[in-house]
C-alpha positions in Angstrom: 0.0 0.0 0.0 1.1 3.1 -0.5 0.8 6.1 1.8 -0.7 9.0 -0.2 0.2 13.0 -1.0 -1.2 15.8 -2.9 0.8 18.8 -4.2 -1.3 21.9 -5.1 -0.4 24.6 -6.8 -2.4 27.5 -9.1 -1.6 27.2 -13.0 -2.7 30.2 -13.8 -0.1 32.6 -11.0 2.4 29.7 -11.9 2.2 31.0 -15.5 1.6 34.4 -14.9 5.4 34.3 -13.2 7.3 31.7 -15.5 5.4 32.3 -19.0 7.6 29.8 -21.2 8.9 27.8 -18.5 6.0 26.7 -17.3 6.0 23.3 -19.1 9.3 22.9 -17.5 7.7 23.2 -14.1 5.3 21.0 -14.8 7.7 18.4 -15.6 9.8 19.2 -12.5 6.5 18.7 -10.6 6.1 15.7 -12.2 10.1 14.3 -11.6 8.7 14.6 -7.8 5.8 12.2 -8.5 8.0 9.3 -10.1 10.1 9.7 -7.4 7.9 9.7 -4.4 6.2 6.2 -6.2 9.7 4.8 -5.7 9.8 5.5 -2.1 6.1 4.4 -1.4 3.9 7.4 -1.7 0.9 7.9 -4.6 1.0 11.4 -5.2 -1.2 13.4 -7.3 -0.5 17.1 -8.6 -3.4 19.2 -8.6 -4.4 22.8 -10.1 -6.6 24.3 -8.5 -7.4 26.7 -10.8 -7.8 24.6 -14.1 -10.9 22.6 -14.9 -9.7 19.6 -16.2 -7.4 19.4 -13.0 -9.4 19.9 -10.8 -11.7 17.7 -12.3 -9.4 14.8 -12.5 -8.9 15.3 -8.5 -13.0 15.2 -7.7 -13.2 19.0 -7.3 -14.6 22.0 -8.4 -12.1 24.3 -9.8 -11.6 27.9 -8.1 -12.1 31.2 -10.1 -10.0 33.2 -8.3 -6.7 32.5 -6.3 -7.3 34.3 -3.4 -7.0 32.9 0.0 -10.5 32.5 0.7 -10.7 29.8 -2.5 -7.6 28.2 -2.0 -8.6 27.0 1.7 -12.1 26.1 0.3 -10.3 23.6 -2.9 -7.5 22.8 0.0 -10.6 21.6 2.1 -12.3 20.2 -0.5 -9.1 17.8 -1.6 -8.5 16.7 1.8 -12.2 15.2 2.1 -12.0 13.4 -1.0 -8.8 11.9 -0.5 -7.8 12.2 2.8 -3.7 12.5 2.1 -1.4 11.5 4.4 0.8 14.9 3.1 -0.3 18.2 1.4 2.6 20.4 -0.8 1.8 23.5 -1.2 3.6 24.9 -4.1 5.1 28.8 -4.5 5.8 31.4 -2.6 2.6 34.1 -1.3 2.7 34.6 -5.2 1.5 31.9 -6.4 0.1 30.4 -3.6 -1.3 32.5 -1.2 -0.6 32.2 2.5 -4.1 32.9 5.1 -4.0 36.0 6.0 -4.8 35.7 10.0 -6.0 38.5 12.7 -3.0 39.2 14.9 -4.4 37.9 18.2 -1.3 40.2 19.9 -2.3 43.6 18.3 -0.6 45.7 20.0 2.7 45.0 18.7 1.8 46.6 15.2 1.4 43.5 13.1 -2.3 44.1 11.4 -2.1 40.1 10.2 -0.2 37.2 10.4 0.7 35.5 6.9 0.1 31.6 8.2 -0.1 28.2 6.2 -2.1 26.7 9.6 -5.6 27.3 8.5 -4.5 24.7 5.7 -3.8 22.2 7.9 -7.1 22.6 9.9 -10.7 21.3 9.2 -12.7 24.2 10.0 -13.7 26.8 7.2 -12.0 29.9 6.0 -11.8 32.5 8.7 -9.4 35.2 9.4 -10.0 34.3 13.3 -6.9 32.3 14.8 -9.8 31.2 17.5 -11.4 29.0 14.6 -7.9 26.9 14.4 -6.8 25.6 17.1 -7.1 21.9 16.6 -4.8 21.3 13.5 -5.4 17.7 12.3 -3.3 17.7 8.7 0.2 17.4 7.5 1.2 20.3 5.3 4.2 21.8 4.0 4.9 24.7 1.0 7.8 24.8 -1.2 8.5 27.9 -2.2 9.9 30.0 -4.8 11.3 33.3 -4.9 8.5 35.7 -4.4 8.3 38.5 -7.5 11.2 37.3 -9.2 10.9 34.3 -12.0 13.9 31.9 -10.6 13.8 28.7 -12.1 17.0 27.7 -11.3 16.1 28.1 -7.3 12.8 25.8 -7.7 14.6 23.3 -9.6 16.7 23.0 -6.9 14.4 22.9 -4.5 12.7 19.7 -6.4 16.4 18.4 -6.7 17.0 18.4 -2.7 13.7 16.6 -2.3 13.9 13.9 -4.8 17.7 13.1 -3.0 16.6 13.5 0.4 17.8 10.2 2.0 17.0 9.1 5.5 20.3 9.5 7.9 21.2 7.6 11.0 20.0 10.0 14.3 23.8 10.8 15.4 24.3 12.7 12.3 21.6 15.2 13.2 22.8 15.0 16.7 25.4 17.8 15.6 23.9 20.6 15.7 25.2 24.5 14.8 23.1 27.0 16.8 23.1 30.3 17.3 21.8 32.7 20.3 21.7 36.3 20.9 23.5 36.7 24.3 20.8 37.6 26.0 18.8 35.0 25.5 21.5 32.1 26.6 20.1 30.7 29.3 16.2 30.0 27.1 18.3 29.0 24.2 20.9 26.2 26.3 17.2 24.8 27.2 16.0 24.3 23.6 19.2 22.8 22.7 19.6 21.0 26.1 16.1 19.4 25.2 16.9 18.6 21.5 20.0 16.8 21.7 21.1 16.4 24.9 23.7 19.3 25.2 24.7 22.9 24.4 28.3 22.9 24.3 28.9 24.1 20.9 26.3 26.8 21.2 27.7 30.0 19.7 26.5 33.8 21.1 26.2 36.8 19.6 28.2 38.8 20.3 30.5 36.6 21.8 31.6 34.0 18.8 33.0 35.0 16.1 31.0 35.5 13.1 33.0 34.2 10.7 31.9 30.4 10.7 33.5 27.4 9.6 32.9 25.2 6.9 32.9 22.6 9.9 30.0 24.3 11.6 28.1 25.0 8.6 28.1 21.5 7.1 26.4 20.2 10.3 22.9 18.9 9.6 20.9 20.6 12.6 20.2 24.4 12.3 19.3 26.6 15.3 18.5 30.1 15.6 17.4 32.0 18.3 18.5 35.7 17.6 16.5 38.3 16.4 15.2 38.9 12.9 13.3 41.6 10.7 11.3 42.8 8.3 12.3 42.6 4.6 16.0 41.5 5.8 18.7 38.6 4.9 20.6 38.8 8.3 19.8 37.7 11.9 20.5 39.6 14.7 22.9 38.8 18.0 22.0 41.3 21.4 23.9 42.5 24.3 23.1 45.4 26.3 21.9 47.8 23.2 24.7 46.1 20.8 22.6 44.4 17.5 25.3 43.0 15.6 24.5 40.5 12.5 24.8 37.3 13.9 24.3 35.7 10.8 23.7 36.6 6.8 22.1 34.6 4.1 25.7 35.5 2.1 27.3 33.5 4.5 25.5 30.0 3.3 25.7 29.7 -0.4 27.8 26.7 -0.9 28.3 26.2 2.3 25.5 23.7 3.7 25.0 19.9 3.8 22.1 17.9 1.6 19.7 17.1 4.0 20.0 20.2 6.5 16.6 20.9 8.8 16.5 24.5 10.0 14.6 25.8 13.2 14.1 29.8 13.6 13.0 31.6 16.5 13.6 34.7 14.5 11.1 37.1 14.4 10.5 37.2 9.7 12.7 34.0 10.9 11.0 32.4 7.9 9.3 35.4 5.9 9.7 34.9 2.1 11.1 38.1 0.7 11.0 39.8 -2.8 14.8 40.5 -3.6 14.0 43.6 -4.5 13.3 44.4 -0.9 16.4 43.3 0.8 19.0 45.6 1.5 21.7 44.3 -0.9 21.3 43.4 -4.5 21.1 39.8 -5.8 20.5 38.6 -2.4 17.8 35.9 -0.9 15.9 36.0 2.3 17.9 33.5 4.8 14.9 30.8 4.5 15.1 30.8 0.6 18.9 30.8 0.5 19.0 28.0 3.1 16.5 26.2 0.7 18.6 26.6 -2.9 21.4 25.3 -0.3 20.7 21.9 0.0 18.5 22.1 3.1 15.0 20.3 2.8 13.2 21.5 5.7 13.0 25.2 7.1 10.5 26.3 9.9 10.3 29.2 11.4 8.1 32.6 11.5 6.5 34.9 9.1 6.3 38.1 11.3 7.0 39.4 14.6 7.4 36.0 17.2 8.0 35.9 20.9 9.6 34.2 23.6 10.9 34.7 27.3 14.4 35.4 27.9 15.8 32.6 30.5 12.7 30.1 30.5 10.8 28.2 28.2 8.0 29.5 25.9 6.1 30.5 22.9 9.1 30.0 19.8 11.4 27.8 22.4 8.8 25.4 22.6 7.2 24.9 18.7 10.7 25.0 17.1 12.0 22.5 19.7 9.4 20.3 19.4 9.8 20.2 15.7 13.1 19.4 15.8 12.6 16.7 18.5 9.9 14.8 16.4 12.2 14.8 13.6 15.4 13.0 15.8 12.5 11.0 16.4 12.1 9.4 13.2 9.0 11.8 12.4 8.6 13.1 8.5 9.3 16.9 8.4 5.5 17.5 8.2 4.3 15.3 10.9 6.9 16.7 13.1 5.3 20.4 12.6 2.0 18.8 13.2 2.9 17.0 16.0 4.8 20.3 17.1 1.4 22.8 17.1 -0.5 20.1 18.7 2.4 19.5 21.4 2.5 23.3 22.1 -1.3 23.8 22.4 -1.4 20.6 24.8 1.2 22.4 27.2 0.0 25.9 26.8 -4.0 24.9 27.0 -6.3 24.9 27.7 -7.0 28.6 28.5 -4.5 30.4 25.4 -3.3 33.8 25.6 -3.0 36.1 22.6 0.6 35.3 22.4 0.3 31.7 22.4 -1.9 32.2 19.3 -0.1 34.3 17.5 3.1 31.7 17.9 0.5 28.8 17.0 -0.3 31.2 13.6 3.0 32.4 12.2 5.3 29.2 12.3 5.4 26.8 9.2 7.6 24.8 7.4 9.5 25.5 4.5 9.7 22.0 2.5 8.0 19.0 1.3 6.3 17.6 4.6 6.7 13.7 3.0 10.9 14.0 3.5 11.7 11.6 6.1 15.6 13.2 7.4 16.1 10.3 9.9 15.3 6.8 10.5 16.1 4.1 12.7 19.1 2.1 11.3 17.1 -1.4 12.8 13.8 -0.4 10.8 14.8 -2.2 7.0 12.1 0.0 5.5 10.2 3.0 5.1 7.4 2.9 7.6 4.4 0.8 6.8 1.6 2.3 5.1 -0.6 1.2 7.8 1.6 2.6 10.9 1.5 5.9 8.5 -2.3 5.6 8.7 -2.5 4.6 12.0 -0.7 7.8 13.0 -2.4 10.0 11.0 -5.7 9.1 12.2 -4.1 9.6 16.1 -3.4 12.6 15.0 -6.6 14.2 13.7 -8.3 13.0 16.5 -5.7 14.7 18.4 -6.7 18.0 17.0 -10.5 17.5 17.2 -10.4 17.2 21.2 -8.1 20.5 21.0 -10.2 22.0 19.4 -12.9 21.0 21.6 -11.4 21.6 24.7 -9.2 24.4 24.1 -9.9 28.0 25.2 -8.2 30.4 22.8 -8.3 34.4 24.1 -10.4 37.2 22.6 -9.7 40.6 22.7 -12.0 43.0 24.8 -13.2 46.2 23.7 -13.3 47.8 27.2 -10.6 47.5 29.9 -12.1 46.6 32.9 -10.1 47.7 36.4 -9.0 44.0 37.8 -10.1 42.8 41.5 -6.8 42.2 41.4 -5.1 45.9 41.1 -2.9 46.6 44.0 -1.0 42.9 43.5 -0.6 43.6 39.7 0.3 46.6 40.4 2.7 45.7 42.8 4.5 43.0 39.5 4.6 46.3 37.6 6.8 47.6 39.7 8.5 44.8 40.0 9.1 43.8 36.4 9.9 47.3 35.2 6.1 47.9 33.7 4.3 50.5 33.8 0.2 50.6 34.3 1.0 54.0 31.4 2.2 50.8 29.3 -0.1 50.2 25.9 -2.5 47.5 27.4 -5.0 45.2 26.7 -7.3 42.7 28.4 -8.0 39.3 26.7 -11.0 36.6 28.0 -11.3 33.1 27.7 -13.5 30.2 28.5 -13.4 26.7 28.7 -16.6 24.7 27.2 -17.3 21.9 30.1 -19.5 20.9 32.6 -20.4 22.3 35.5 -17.5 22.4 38.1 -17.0 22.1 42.1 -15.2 24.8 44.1 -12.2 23.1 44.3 -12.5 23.2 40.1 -13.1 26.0 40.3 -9.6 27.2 42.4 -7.9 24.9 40.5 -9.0 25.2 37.0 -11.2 28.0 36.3 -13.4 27.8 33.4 -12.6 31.2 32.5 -9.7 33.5 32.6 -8.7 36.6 31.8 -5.2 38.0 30.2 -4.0 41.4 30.7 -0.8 42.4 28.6 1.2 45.3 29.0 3.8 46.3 26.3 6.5 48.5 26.1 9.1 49.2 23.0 12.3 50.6 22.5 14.3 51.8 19.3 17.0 49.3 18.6 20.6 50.7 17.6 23.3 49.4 15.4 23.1 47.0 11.9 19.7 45.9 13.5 16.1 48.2 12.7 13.7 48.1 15.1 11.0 48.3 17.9 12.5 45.8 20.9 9.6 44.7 22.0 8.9 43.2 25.9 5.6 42.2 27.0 4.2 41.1 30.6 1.2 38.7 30.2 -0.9 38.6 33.5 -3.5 35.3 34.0 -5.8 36.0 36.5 -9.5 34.5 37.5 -11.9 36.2 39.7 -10.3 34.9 42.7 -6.6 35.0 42.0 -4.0 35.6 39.7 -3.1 32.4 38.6 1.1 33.6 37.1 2.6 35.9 34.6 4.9 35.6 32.0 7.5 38.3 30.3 7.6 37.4 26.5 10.5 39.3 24.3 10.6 40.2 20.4 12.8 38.0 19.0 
C-alpha cells in the first residue's frame, strides 16, 4: 500500500510568473511524482485553478486565487482523498498564505501570513480562535517571491527527490546560534533537543566568521532576532545588535539534508529580492533552501519568547526538531509540534500563544523523512503511517474541543486584582501608562466544584502590558517586551515576560 500526497499549486499565478517555463515546471512537478512512487507514496499534482485538474482530482475548480478559494479547494481535496501529506507549491505569489487577525495587536502587526488554516478542518476565517485543533500534514515549497527563478525551484525539487533518511547521530550535531541575551532559554532548547549545548555560539561573543565545519552540520538553530524585509539575523547584548548571521554567508556552504529551526522574528518570511538591502541577495529561508536544506520552519512576522525560561518560539521550534530526531517526516513533526504546544500551553490560550500557533510553518516538502532508525529495514508501513495519522486528527479535534483560545476586549475593565498587579509592575519594570490590553477566555465543560473551580477555572482573563524601544546598530527596530498577567476572579493564577525575538 502506499501512503498517499497531494501537491497543489495555481496554474494560472504559476504561468503568470514563468510564462515559457511553465512546461518545465510541470515536468519538474512531475520528476517529484515518479520519485515519491519509488519510495512508497501515490502522489497526485493538482491545479486548483484549471478545470480539467481539478476535475481529475474530484473537485470543483476555483475562479480566483485568493486565499478565501484556496482554503475552500485545499478543504475540499483533503475530504476526498484524505492524504497522508499536502505540498503547497510557491511562494505568497503563487500560492497564497491565510491572512490571520494578529491575536497580539498591539505590537503593530495588522495580520499574520500563516499556512495553519490549511492544515485545519474548519472553514476559512481570518480568526486564529477558529484553528486551534490542526489535524493535517502540510508543508509549502516555495519559490522566490516577485522574481521568475527557475533555477532556485529546480533545486528545490532536486533536494527533495535526494533527500535520504540519515542515522540519528548525524543530526545529533547541531550548529546554533543565540543572541546573548537570551543564553540561558536558548541552552534549554538545545539541552532538550539533543542532549547538550556545548557548541552553542553567542552573539556577540563567537566569532562570526563560521567554519565550513560548523556549517556542514545537519541541525540548524537560531534563536537571535530577525526583521522585516532583511537577509541577516540579529545577536543582542546590552543595546549592541550585531549581524549574527547573513544569508551570504550560506551559499555553498550547507549539507544535503539540513533541517533548520528559527526563532527569529520574519525567521521564515519569504522576501522579494527587491526588498532586501543588498542586490542579488535571498531572504535566509530561501537561500537555506537553494542550499541543500529540505526543511525550514520558522516565522513569518514578529514572534516571541521569554528570555531565560521556556515559551512560545522555544517550545514549537524545539518540538519540531525533537519529532524529527524521532524518526517523524518533516511535516508530521510540525504537526505533532502545534498540537504539542497547544497541549502544554492549554487549555486557556493567551493572545501570544496564538499568534506563535499562527506564524510558524515549514518550508519544505512535509513527506521527507531526514532520519530513520538504522534497525527499521524499511520506510514505515503504510498502515503505521495511517495509524498515526488518524491519532493525530483526532488529536486536534479534542483540541479544538477543549481548548480556550483568548479574545480581545473592547473595554478595559479595572482587575479585583489591582494593587497585587500593580505591585508585579513595579516589580518587572512595567508600567500601568504601558499600551494595554485585556483578553478573556472560556473553557466549554461541565459544570464544576469549588475546588475546580480554584484549580481550573473555566474562564480567565489575560491582561498584557507592552513596552518598545528603538533598537541601535546593523539591527532596525522596535524591541519589544511584553508582561502577560493570567488571572481568574479569585486570584492571579502567574505571569509571563515574553521578548521580540
Amino acid at each position: 500500500m502506499y501512503a498517499k500526497k497531494i501537491i497543489i499549486s495555481a496554474e494560472s499565478t504559476l504561468a503568470l510568473k514563468y510564462g515559457k517555463n511553465m512546461p518545465k515546471i510541470k515536468r519538474m512537478l512531475q520528476s517529484l511524482k515518479r520519485s515519491d512512487k519509488k519510495r512508497g507514496i501515490a502522489t497526485t499534482v493538482v491545479y486548483i485553478d484549471d478545470k480539467l485538474s481539478a476535475k481529475r482530482a474530484g473537485i470543483k475548480a476555483i475562479k480566483n486565487v485568493n486565499p478565501r478559494e484556496c482554503k475552500q479547494a485545499v478543504d475540499d481535496l483533503y475530504k476526498k482523498h484524505v492524504p497522508d501529506y499536502m505540498v503547497l507549491v510557491g511562494a505568497q505569489d503563487v500560492f497564497p498564505f491565510q491572512d490571520i487577525n494578529n491575536p497580539a495587536d498591539e505590537d503593530g502587526d495588522l495580520s499574520v501570513p500563516s499556512d495553519l488554516p490549511y492544515a485545519c478542518d474548519a472553514p476559512y476565517s481570518r480568526n486564529i480562535q477558529s484553528f486551534t485543533g490542526p489535524t493535517r500534514v502540510v508543508g509549502r515549497i516555495p519559490d522566490v517571491p516577485g522574481v521568475n527563478d527557475l533555477q532556485h525551484f529546480s533545486t528545490a525539487i532536486h533536494n527533495i527527490i535526494h533527500a535520504k533518511p540519515r542515522k540519528e547521530e548525524l543530526y545529533l550535531q547541531y550548529f546554533g546560534v543565540s543572541a546573548y541575551v537570551w543564553r540561558k532559554s536558548t541552552q534549554l532548547s538545545i539541552q532538550h533537543i539533543v542532549g547538550n549545548y556545548d557548541d552553542l555560539l553567542l552573539s556577540p561573543g563567537a566569532s562570526p566568521n563560521y567554519t565550513p565545519a560548523q556549517l556542514k552540520k545537519l541541525t540548524h538553530f537560531f534563536n537571535c532576532h530577525g526583521a522585516q524585509n532583511d537577509m541577516a539575523f540579529y545577536g543582542q547584548k546590552g543595546n549592541s545588535y550585531p549581524v549574527a548571521i547573513s544569508s551570504t554567508q550560506l551559499s555553498g556552504k550547507i549539507s544535503e539534508g539540513t533541517i533548520v529551526a528559527a526563532e527569529c522574528c520574519y525567521g521564515a518570511e519569504l522576501v522579494n529580492p527587491t526588498l532586501l538591502p543588498q542586490p542579488n541577495a535571498l531572504s535566509i529561508a530561501n537561500t537555506y533552501l537553494i542550499n541543500n536544506a529540505v526543511a525550514f520552519m520558522g516565522s513569518s512576522n514578529i514572534a516571541y519568547g521569554p528570555a531565560d525560561s521556556q515559551g512560545l518560539a522555544d517550545l514549537i521550534t524545539q518540538y519540531f526538531l525533537k519529532n524529527i530526531l524521532n524518526g517523524a517526516s518533516t511535516g508530521r513533526a510540525l504537526l505533532q509540534a502545534r498540537q504539542q504546544f497547544l497541549t502544554e500551553s492549554g487549555p486557556h490560550l493567551d493572545p501570544y500563544e496564538l499568534k506563535t500557533l499562527a506564524q510558524f510553518y515549514l518550508l519544505g516538502d512535509p513527506s521527507v523523512l531526514p532520519v530513520i532508525d538504522e534497525t527499521v529495514k524499511k520506510t514505515v508501513s503504510q498502515n503505521t503511517v495511517q495509524n498515526t495519522r488518524m491519532k493525530l486528527f483526532n488529536k486536534g479535534k479534542e483540541l479544538q474541543e477543549n481548548l480556550a483560545p483568548s479574545q480581545k476586549q473592547r473595554v478595559i475593565t479595572r482587575s479585583v486584582h489591582q494593587k497585587n498587579i500593580n505591585k508585579l509592575l513595579q516589580e518587572t519594570g512595567f508600567s500601568a501608562d504601558d499600551l494595554k490590553g485585556v483578553y478573556k477566555a472560556s473553557v466549554k465543560t461541565r459544570s464544576q466544584n469549588i475546588t475546580e473551580k480554584k484549580l481550573g477555572p473555566r474562564t480567565a482573563r489575560f491582561r498584557t502590558f507592552v513596552k518598545s524601544g528603538s533598537t541601535r546598530g546593523a539591527a532596525s527596530f522596535n524591541n519589544i517586551k511584553v508582561l502577560v498577567v493570567k488571572e481568574s476572579d479569585e486570584q492571579i493564577l502567574g505571569w509571563r515576560i515574553y521578548e521580540r525575538r
